[in-house]
C-alpha positions in Angstrom: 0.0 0.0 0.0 1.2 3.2 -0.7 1.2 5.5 2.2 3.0 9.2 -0.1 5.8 9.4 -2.3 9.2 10.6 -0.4 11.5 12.4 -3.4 14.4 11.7 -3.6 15.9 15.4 -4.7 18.3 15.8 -7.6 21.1 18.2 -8.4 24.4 18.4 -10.2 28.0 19.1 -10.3 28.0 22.1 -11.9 29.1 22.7 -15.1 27.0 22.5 -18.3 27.8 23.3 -21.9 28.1 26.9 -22.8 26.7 28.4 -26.1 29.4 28.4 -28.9 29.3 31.7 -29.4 29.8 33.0 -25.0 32.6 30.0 -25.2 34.5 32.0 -27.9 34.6 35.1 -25.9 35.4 33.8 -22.5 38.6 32.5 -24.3 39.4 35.7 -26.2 38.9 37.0 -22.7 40.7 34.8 -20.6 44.1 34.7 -23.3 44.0 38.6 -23.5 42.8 39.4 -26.5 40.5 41.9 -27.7 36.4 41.2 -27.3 33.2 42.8 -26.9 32.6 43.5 -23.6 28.9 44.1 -23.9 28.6 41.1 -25.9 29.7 39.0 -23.0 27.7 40.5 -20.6 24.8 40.0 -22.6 25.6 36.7 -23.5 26.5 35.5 -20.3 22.9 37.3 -18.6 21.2 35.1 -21.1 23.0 31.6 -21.0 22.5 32.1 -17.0 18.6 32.8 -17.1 18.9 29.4 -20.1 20.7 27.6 -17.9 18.2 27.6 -14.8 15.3 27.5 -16.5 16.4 24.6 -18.5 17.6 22.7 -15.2 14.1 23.2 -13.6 12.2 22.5 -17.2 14.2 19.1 -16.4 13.0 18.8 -12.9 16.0 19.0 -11.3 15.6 20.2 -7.3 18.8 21.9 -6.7 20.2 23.8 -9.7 23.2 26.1 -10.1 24.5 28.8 -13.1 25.8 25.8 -14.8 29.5 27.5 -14.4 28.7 29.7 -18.1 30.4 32.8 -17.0 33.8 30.9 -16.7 36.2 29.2 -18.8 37.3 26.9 -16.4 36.2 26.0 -11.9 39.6 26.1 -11.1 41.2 29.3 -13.2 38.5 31.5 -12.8 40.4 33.1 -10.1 42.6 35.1 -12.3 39.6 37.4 -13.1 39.7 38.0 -8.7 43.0 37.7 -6.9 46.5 39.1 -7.9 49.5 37.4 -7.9 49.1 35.8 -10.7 50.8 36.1 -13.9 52.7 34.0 -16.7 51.4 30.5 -17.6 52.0 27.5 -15.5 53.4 24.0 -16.9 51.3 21.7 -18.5 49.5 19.1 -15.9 50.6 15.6 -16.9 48.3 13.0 -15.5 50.3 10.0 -14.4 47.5 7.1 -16.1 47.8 8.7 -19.9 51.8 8.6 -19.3 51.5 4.9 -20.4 49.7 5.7 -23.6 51.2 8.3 -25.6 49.2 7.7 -28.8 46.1 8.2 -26.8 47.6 10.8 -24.9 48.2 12.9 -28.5 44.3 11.8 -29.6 42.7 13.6 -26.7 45.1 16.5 -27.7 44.0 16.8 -31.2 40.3 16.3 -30.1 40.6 19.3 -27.7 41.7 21.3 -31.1 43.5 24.6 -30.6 41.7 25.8 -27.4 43.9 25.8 -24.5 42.9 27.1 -20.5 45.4 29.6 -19.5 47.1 28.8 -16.2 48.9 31.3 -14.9 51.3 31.0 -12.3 52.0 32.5 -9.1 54.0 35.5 -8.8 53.4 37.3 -5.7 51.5 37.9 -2.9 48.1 36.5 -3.3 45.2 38.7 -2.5 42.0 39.4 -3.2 41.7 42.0 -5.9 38.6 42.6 -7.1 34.5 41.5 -5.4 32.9 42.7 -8.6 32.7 39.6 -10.6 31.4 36.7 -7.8 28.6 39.8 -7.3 28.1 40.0 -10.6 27.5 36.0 -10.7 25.4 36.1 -7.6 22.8 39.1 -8.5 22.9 36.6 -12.0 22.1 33.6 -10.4 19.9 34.9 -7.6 17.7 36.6 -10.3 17.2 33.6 -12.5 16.2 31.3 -9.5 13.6 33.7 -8.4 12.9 33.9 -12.4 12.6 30.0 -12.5 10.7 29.5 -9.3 13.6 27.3 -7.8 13.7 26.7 -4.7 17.5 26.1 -4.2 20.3 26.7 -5.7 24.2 26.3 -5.3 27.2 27.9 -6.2 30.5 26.9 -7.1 34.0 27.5 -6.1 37.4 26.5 -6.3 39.4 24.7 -2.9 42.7 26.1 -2.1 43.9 22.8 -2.9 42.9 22.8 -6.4 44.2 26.0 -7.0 47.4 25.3 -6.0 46.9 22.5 -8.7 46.1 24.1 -11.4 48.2 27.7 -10.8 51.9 26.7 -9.8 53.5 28.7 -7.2 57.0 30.7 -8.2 56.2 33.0 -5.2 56.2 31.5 -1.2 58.5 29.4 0.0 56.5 26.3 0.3 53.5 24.8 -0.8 51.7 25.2 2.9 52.3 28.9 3.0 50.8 29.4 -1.0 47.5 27.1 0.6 47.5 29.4 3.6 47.6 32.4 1.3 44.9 30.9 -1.4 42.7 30.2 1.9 42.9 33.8 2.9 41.8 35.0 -0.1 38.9 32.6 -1.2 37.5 32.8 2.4 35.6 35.9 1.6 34.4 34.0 -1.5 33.0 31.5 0.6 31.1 33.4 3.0 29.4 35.9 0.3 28.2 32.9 -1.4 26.1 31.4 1.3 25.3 35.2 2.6 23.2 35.3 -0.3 21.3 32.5 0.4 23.1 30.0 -1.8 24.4 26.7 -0.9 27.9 26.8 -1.6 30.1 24.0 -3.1 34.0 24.1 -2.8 35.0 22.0 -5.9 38.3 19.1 -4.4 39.8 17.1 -7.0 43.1 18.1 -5.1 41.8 15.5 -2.9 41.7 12.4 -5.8 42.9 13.5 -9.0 46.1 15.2 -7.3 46.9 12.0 -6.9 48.3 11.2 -10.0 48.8 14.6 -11.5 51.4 16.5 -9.3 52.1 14.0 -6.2 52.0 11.2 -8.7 56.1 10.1 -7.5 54.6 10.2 -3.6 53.3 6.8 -2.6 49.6 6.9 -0.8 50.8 7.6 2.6 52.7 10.8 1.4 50.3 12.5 -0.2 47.8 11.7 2.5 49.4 13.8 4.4 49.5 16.8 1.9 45.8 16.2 1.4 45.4 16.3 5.3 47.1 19.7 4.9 44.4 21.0 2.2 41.5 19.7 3.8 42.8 21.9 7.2 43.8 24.7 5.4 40.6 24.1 3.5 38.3 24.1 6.9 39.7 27.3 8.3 38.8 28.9 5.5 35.3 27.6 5.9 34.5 28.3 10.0 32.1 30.8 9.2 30.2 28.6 6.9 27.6 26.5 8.6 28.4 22.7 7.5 24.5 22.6 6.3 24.9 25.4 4.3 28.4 23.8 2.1 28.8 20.7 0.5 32.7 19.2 -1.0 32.8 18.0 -4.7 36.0 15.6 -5.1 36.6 13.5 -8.3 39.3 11.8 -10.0 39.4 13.8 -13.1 36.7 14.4 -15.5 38.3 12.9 -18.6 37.9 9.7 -20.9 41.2 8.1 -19.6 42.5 4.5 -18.3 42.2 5.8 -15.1 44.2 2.6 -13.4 46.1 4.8 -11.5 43.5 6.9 -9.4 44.0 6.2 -5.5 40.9 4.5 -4.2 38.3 5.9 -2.6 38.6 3.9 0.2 42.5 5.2 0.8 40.9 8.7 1.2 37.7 8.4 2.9 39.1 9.1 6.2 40.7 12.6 4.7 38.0 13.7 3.1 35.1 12.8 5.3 36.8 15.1 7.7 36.4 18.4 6.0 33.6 20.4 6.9 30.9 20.6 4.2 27.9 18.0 5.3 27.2 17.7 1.1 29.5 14.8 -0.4 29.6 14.6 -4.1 31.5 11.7 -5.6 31.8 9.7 -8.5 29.8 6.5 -8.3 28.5 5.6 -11.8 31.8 5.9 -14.5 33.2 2.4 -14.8 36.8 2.8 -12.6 34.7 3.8 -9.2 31.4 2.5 -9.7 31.8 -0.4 -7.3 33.0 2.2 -4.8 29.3 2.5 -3.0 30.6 -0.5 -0.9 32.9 1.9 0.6 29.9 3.5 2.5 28.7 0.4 3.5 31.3 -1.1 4.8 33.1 1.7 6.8 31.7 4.3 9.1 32.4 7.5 9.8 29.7 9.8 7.0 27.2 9.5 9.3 26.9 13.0 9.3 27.3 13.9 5.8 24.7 13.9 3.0 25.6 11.6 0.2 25.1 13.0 -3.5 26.4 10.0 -5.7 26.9 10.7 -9.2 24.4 8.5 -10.7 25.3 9.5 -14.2 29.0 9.2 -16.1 29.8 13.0 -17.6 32.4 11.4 -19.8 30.4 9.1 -22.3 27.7 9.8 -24.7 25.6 6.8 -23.1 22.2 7.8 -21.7 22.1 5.7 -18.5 18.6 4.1 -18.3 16.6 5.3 -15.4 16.5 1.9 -14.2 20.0 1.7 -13.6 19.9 5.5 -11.8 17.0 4.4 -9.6 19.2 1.0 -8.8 22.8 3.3 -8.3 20.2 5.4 -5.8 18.7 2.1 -3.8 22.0 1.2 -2.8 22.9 4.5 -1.2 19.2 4.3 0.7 19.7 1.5 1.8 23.0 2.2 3.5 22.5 6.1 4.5 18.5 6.4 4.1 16.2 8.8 2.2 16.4 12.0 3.9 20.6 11.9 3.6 20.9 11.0 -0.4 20.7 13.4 -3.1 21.0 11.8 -6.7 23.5 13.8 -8.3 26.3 13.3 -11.7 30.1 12.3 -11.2 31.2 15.7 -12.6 30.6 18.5 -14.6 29.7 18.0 -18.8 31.6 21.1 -19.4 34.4 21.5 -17.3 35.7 23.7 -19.5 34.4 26.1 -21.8 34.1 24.8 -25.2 36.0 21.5 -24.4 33.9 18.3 -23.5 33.2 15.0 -24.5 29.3 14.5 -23.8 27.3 16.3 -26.5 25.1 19.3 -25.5 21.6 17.7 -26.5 23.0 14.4 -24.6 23.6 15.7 -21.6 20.6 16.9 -21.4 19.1 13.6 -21.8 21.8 11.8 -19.4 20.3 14.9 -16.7 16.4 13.7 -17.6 17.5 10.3 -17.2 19.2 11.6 -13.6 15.5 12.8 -12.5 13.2 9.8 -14.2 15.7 7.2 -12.2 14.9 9.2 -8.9 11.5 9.1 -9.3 11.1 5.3 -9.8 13.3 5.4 -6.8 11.6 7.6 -4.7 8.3 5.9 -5.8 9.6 2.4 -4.9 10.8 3.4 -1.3 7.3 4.8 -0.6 5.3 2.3 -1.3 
C-alpha cells in the first residue's frame, strides 16, 4: 500500500555546456585578446537565465548557473585575486603517461583551445569583489525567475588552485595554501550570505593524486591532502556545515584511469572536512563499485551523500533503471532524507572543451530525474 511518495531530490555538479558563441569570448577574454565586452555580458545574462530555467524544465531540485560565465572552476580566479601572472606547466596526468598515442588523440580532439594557467607571482590577495557579485545578482535573479527553490554555487578549494596555478612565489607549498585560503574565504562566505548553498570543488583530494604527487606513494600525499582539507576548513568556519557541500573526483576525462587512488584510501581525509554535502563519482566504470565503501566503513554518518548517478564522460544515456538502482544502494546504506541523486562531474568542465554532446547531456540529466523518481516511488510504497 502506498502511504506518499518521499522524493528523492536531484542536483548536479556544476558545469554544463556553454553556447558556442559566450565559449569564444570567455577564451578571447581569458588569453588577453581583444572582445566585446557588452557582448559578454549580454551573453552570459542570457545563457545564465537558459541555464536555470532549463535545469528546472528538467526537474531537477537543486540547480546552479551551470559555471557559463567561466572558462574553467579552477582558473576562474585570475579574473579575482592578484598574484598571478605568466602560464604554469602543463599538468601531466600519471595514467595517460603509459599511452602516448592516446595521450596525443585527446590532444588533437581538444583542437587549438587551451585554458590559461597562470602562475603565481606574488602575494596573493584578493583584488577585485565585482565579478562573484556580478554572478550572484545573476544567479539569484534567474532562480527567483525560474521559481527554484535552491540553488548552489560553485568554487574552487585552495587545494585545487594550487593544482592548477603553480607557485614561483612563497617558500612552500603550505604557505601558498594558507595564502589561497585567505583569499577565497571571503568568497565562501558571500556565497552562502546570499542564500546560496555553496560547493568548494576538491579534485586536489583524488585527481592530485596522480597529477602532481603522482612520485609520492599513498601515505605521502595523504598527508598533503590532510594539509588542504585543514587549510581548507579554516577557511570555511564561518560557513555553517549545512549550508556547504565538498565535490572531489578523479578527473573528469575519458582516460585509463588505473592509476587513481581509491576511494577507500581517502575516505578518512576527506570525510573530515567540513561541508555536510559529499559529491563523488559513483556511476563511470573505474569507481562504480566504490558504494561498498559507505557500506562497509563508518564515519559519514553525518554527511549527506550525492552520488553521481550518471557518467559525464560518455555519450551513453544511462537508463533510469539503472539510476534508480545506483540510488537504492545508497538508501539503503544512508536512508532517504541523507541522499541526493546527483552526476560524477561536470559536462563542461571547461568552456568549449567536452566529451558529452550538448543535446545528450541533457538527456543523461532527464535520465538523472526519471531514475529518482522510480526510486523515490519504490521506497514509498
Amino acid at each position: 500500500m502506498c502511504t506518499g511518495v518521499v522524493r528523492i531530490p536531484t542536483t548536479h555538479v556544476g558545469s554544463l555546456p556553454r553556447p558556442d558563441a559566450l565559449a569564444a569570448l570567455l577564451f578571447a577574454k581569458e588569453h588577453g585578446e581583444e572582445y566585446d565586452r557588452d557582448a559578454l555580458d549580454r551573453l552570459t545574462d542570457e545563457a545564465v537565465r537558459d541555464a536555470v530555467a532549463d535545469q528546472r524544465a528538467i526537474g531537477l531540485d537543486i540547480v546552479n548557473d551551470g559555471e557559463v560565465g567561466r572558462t574553467g572552476y579552477a582558473t576562474y580566479i585570475q579574473d579575482r585575486l592578484s598574484g598571478f601572472s605568466g602560464e604554469s606547466p602543463s599538468l601531466r596526468f600519471d595514467d595517460l603517461g603509459d599511452f602516448p598515442d592516446y595521450r596525443r588523440q585527446m590532444g588533437r580532439a581538444a583542437g587549438t583551445r587551451r585554458l590559461h594557467r597562470p602562475r603565481c607571482t606574488g602575494p596573493v590577495a584578493l583584488r577585485d569583489r565585482a565579478p562573484l557579485a556580478r554572478e550572484i545578482e545573476r544567479l539569484t535573479a534567474a532562480l527567483d525567475e525560474a521559481g527554484a527553490a535552491e540553488g548552489f554555487m560553485n568554487a574552487a578549494s585552495p587545494g585545487v588552485i594550487a593544482v592548477f596555478q603553480a607557485n614561483d612565489f612563497y617558500p612552500d607549498m603550505d604557505t601558498y595554501l594558507g595564502a589561497l585560503a585567505d583569499a577565497m574565504r571571503p568568497e565562501y562566505e558571500a556565497i552562502v550570505e546570499a542564500g546560496l548553498i555553496l560547493q568548494i570543488d576538491c579534485p586536489d583530494l583524488a585527481m592530485g593524486r596522480h597529477v602532481i604527487y603522482s612520485a609520492d606513494d599513498d601515505a605521502a600525499f595523504l598527508r598533503r591532502a590532510a594539509i588542504q582539507v585543514e587549510v581548507m576548513n579554516a577557511a570555511l568556519e564561518n560557513v555553517p556545515a549545512e549550508r556547504s557541500r565538498l565535490h572531489i573526483c578523479w578527473g573528469n576525462y575519458e582516460g585509463p584511469h588505473h592509476r587513481d587512488i581509491p576511494l577507500e584510501t581517502i575516505a578518512e581525509t576527506v570525510l573530515a572536512a567540513r561541508p555536510q554535502g559529499l559529491l563523488f563519482e559513483a556511476a563511470n566504470p573505474r569507481h562504480a563499485h566504490e558504494w561498498t565503501v559507505f557500506r562497509d566503513r563508518g564515519g559519514w554518518n553525518d554527511k549527506i551523500l550525492i552520488p553521481g548517478v550518471v557518467d559525464s564522460t560518455t555519450n551513453y544515456v544511462e537508463h533510469p533503471e539503472l539510476v534508480a538502482e545506483r540510488i537504492g544502494r545508497f538508501v539503503d546504506i544512508a536512508g532517504r532524507e541523507r541522499v541526493i541523486a546527483g552526476t560524477d562531474c561536470g559536462f563542461a568542465t571547461f568552456a568549449g572543451i567536452g566529451k558529452v554532446d550538448p543535446a545528450i547531456a541533457r538527456l543523461k540529466l532527464r535520465a538523472l530525474v526519471e531514475g529518482a523518481g522510480i526510486a523515490s516511488r519504490r521506497l514509498s510504497s
